[in-house]
C-alpha positions as a printed NumPy array, in Angstrom:
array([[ 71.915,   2.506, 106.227],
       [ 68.345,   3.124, 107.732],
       [ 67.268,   1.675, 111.005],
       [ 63.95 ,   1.76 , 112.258],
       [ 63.205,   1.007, 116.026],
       [ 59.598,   0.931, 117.508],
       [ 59.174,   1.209, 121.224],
       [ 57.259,   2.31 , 124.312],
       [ 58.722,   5.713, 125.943],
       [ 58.278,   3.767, 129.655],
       [ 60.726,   1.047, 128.166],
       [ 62.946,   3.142, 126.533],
       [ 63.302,   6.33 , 128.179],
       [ 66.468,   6.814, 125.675],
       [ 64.522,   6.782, 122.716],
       [ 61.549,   8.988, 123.671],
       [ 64.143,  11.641, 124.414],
       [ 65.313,  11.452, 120.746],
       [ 61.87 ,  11.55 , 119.477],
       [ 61.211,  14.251, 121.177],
       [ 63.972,  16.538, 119.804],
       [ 62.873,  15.81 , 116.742],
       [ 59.244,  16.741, 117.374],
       [ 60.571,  19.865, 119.357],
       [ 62.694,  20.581, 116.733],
       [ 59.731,  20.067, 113.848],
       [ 56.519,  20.818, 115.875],
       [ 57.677,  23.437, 117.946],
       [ 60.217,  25.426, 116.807],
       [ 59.842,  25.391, 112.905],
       [ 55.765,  25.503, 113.128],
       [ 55.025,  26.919, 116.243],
       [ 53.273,  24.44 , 117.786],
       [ 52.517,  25.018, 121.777],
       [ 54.448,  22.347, 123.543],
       [ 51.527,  21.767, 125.884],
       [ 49.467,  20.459, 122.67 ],
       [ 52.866,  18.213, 121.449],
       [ 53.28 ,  16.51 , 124.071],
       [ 49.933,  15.118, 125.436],
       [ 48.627,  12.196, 127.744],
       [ 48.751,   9.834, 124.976],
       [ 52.368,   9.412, 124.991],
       [ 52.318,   6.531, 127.237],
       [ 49.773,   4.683, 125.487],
       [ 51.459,   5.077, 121.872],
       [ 53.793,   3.291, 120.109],
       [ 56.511,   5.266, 118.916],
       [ 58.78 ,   4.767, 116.389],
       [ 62.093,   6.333, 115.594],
       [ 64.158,   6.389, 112.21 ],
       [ 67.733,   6.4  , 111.665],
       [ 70.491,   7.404, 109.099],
       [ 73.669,   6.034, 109.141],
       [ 73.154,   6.262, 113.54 ],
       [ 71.613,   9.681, 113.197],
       [ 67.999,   9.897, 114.835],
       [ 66.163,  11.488, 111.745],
       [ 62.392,  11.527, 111.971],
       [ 59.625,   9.687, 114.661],
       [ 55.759,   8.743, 114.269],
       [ 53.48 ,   6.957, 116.597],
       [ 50.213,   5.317, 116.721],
       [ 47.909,   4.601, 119.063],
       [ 44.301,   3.011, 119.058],
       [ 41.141,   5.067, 119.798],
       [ 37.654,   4.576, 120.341],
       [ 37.681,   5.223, 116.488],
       [ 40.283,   2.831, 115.077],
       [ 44.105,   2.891, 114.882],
       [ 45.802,   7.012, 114.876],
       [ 48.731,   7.775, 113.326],
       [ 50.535,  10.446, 114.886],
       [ 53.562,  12.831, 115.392],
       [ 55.144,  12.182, 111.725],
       [ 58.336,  14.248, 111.959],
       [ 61.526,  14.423, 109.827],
       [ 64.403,  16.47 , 110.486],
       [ 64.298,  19.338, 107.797],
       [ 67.788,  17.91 , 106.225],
       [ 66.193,  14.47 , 105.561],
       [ 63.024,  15.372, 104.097],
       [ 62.447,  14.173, 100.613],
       [ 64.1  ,  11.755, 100.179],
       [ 62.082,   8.789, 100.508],
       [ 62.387,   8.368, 104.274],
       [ 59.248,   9.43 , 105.235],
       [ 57.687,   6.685, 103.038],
       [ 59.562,   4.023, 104.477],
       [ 58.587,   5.047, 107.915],
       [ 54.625,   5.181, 107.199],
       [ 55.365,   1.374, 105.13 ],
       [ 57.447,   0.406, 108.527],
       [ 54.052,   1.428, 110.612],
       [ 51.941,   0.03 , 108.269],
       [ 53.06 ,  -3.203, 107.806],
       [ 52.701,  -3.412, 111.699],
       [ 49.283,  -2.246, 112.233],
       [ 47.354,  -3.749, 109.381],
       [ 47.018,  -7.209, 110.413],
       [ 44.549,  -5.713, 112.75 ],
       [ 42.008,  -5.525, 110.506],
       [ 40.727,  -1.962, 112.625],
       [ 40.115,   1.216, 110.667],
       [ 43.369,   3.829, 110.22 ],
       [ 43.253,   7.365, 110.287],
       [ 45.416,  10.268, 110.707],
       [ 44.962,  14.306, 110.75 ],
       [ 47.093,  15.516, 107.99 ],
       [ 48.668,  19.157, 108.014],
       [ 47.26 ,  20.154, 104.371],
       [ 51.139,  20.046, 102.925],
       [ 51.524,  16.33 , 103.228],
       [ 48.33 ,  15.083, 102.527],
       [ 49.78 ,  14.432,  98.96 ],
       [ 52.091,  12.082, 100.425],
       [ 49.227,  10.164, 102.305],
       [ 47.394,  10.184,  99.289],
       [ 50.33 ,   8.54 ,  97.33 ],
       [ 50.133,   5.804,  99.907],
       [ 46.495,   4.925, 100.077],
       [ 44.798,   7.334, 102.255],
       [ 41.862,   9.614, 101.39 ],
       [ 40.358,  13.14 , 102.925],
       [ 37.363,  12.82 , 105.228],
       [ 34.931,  15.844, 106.542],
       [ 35.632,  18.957, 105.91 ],
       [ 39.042,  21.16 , 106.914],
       [ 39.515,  21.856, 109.932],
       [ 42.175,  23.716, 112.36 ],
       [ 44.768,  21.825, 115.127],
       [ 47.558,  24.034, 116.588],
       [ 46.956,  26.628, 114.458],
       [ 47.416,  24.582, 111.397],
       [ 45.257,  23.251, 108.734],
       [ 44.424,  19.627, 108.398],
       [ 42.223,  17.285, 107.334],
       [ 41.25 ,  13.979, 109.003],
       [ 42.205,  11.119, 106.184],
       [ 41.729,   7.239, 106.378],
       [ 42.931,   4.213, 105.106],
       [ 41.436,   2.481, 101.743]])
């Protein structure tokens, strides 16, 4: 069974801390990624979300708007739930929230997923560019 929760980190404290060790657990341990550039001043102004598998916390996103449109953020599965379709049903999850809003979406993609955003409608903007010492590219929603 999947659950998927979406929440504020000041109202749930509980949660946060989950999303967190996944994003420590993706972001920083398995791809480096300085904890000072993780975990930024946005935090409190995103909504996070937070998947589960049969009661196991398994992978976390956020959003938040910008001066630009709606971000998404943070997409992070545990390494022994990747591919397998959870991912997708996250980023639908998120979706189906945000785009009543009728604002522009965008995310920066590490270059190993942006297939997966492309299967779901977004497409590369600008040129490549490098965040944390990975390559991305900015993509938005068609």
């Amino acid at each position: 069974m999947i659950e998927i929760i979406s929440f504020n980190i000041n109202d749930r404290p509980d949660l946060a801390l989950l999303a967190n060790q996944i994003r420590q657990s993706v972001f920083v341990e398995e791809q480096n990624v300085d904890p000072a550039l993780e975990y930024d001043e946005h935090e409190a102004d995103a909504i996070h979300y937070l998947f589960f598998v049969e009661g196991v916390a398994a992978g976390t996103a956020r959003w938040r708007e910008t001066t630009k449109g709606i971000k998404l953020e943070r997409f992070a599965t545990l390494s022994s739930y990747r591919n397998k379709g959870l991912g997708a049903i996250l980023l639908q999850d998120i979706m189906d929230d945000i785009l009543p809003s009728g604002k522009k979406i965008y995310l920066n993609s590490q270059l190993k997923a942006i297939p997966f955003y492309e299967r779901h409608g977004f497409v590369k903007i600008g040129e490549q560019f490098t965040e944390a010492d990975i390559e991305h590219f900015e993509m938005e929603y068609r």
